[in-house]
Backbone bond lengths (Angstrom), bond angles and torsions (degrees), N, CA, C in turn:
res aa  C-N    CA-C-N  psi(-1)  N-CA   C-N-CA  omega(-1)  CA-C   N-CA-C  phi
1 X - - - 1.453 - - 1.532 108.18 -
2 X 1.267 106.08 106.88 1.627 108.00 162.73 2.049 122.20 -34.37
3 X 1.353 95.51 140.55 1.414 90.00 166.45 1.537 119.78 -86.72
4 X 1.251 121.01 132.99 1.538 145.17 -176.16 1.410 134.23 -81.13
5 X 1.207 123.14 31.72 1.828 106.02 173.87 0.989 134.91 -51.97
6 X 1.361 110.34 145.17 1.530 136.91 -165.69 1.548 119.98 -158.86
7 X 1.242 107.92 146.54 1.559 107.62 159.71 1.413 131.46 -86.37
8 X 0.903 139.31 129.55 1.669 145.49 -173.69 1.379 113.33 -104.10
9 X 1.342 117.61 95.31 1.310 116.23 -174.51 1.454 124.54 -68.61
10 X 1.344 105.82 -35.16 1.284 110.66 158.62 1.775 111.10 -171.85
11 X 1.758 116.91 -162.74 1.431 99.09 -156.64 1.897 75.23 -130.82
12 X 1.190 117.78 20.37 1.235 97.20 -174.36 1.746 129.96 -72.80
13 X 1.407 103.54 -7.17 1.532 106.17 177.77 1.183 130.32 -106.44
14 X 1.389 106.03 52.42 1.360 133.74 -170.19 1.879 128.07 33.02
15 X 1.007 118.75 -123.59 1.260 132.29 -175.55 1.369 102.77 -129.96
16 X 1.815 113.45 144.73 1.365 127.01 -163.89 1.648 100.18 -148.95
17 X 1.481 106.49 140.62 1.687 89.44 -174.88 1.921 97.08 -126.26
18 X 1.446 87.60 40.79 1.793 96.67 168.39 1.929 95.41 -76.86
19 X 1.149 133.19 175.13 1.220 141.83 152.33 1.252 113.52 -59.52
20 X 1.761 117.87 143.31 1.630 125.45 -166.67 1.399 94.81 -63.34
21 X 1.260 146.33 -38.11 1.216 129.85 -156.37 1.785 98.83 -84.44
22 X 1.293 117.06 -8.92 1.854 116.83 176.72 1.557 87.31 -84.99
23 X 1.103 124.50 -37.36 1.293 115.33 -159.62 1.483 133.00 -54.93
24 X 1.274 125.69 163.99 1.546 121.18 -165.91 1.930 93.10 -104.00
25 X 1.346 125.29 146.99 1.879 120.89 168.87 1.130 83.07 -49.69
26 X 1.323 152.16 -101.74 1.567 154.57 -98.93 1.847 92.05 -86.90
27 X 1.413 132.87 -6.63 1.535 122.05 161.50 1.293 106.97 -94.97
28 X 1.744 105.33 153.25 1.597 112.15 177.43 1.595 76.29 -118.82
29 X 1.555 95.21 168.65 1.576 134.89 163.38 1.437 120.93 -56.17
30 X 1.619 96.75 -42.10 1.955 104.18 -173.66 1.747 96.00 -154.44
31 X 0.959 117.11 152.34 1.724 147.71 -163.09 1.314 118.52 -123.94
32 X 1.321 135.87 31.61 1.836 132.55 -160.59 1.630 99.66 -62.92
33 X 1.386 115.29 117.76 1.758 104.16 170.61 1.114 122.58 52.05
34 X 1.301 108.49 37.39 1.534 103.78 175.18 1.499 113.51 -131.24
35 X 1.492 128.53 174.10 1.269 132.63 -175.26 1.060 102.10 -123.17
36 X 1.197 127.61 145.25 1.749 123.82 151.94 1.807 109.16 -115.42
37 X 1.886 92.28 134.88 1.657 72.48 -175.40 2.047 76.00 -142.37
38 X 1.507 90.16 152.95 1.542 84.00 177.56 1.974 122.65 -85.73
39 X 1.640 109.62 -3.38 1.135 111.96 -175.18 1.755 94.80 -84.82
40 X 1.511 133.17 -38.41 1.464 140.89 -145.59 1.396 86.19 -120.17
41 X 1.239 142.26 -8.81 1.803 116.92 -145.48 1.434 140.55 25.44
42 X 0.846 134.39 -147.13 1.421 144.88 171.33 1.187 105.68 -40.74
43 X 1.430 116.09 105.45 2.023 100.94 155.45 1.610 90.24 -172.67
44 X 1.285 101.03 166.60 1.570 132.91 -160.44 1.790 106.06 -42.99
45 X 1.298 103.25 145.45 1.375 93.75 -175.88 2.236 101.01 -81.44
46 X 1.386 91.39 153.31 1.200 83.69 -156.04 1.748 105.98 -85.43
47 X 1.660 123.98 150.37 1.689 133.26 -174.25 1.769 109.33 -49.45
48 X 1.220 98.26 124.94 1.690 98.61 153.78 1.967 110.34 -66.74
49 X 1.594 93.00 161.69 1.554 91.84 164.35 1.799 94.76 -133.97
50 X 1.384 100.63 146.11 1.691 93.66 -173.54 1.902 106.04 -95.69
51 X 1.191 101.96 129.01 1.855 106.74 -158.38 1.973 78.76 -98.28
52 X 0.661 115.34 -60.03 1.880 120.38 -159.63 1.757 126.39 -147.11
53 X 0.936 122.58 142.47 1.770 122.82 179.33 1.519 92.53 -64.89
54 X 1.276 103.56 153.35 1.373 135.05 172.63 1.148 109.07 -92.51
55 X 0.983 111.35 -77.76 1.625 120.10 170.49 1.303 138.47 -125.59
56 X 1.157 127.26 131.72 2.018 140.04 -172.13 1.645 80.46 -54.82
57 X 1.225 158.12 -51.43 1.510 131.28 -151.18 1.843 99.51 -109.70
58 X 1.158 105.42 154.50 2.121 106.30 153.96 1.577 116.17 -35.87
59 X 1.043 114.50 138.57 1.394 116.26 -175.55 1.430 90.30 -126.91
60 X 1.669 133.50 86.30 1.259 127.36 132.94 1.292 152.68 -70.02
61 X 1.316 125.75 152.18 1.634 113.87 179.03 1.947 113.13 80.17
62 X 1.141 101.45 9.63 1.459 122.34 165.64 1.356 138.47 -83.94
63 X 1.249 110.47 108.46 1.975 109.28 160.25 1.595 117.15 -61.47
64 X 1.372 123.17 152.07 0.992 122.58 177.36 1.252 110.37 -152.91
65 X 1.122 115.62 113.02 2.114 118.23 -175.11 1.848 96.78 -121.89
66 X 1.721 86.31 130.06 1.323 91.60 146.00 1.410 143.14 -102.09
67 X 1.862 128.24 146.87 1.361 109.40 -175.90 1.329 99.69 -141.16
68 X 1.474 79.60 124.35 1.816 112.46 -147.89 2.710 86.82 -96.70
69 X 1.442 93.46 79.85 1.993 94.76 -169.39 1.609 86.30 -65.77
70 X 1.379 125.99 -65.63 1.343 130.30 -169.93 1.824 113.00 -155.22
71 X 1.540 109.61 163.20 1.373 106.99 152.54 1.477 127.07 13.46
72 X 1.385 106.40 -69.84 1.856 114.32 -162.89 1.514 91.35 -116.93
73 X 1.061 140.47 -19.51 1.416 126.87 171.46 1.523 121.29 -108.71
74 X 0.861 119.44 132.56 1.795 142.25 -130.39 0.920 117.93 -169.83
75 X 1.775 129.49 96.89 1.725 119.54 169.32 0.926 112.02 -123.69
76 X 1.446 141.75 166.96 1.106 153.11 160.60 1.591 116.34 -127.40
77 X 1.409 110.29 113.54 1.248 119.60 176.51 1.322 131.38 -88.65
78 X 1.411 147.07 152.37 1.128 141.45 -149.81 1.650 91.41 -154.48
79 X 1.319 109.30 137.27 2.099 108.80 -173.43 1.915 80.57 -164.04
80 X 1.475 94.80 108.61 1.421 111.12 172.42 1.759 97.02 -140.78
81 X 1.412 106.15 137.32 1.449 128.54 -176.82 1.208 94.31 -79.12
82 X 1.800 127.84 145.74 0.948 131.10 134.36 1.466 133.66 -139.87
83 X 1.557 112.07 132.77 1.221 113.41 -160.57 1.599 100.70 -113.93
84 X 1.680 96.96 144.52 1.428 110.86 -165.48 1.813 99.66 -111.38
85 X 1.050 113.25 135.77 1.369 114.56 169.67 1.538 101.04 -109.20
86 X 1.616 113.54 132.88 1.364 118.56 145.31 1.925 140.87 -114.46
């Protein structure tokens, strides 16, 4: 593979898993811990702090989003399938 220069205007439009040649400069391939924001650009995805247990048992096989409305309002959602055999 030939070597490639280019300019990178910036990294703000995250990661795209079209092929590099579909790709836009400002998409990468892969994203580890990172944020893209267009006011800050590129920088670390930012720390949880743990406020309380969710639940007394393991919670596998679960989505979990947070939605951060303001200050004092704060949820965290939890959407896990469960299938019952009889």
């Amino acid at each position: 593979m030939p070597l490639i220069s280019r300019t990178i205007p910036n990294l703000v439009q995250g990661i795209s898993q079209q092929p590099e040649i579909l790709r836009l400069n400002s998409q990468a391939s892969e994203q580890i811990n990172g944020f893209s924001s267009v006011v800050e650009g590129l920088k670390k995805r930012p720390n949880t702090t743990h406020i309380a247990k969710i639940s007394a048992t393991t919670i596998g096989n679960a989505y979990i989003h947070t939605i951060n409305r303001d200050t004092a309002e704060r949820y965290i959602v939890v959407v896990k399938s469960s299938l019952f055999f009889f």
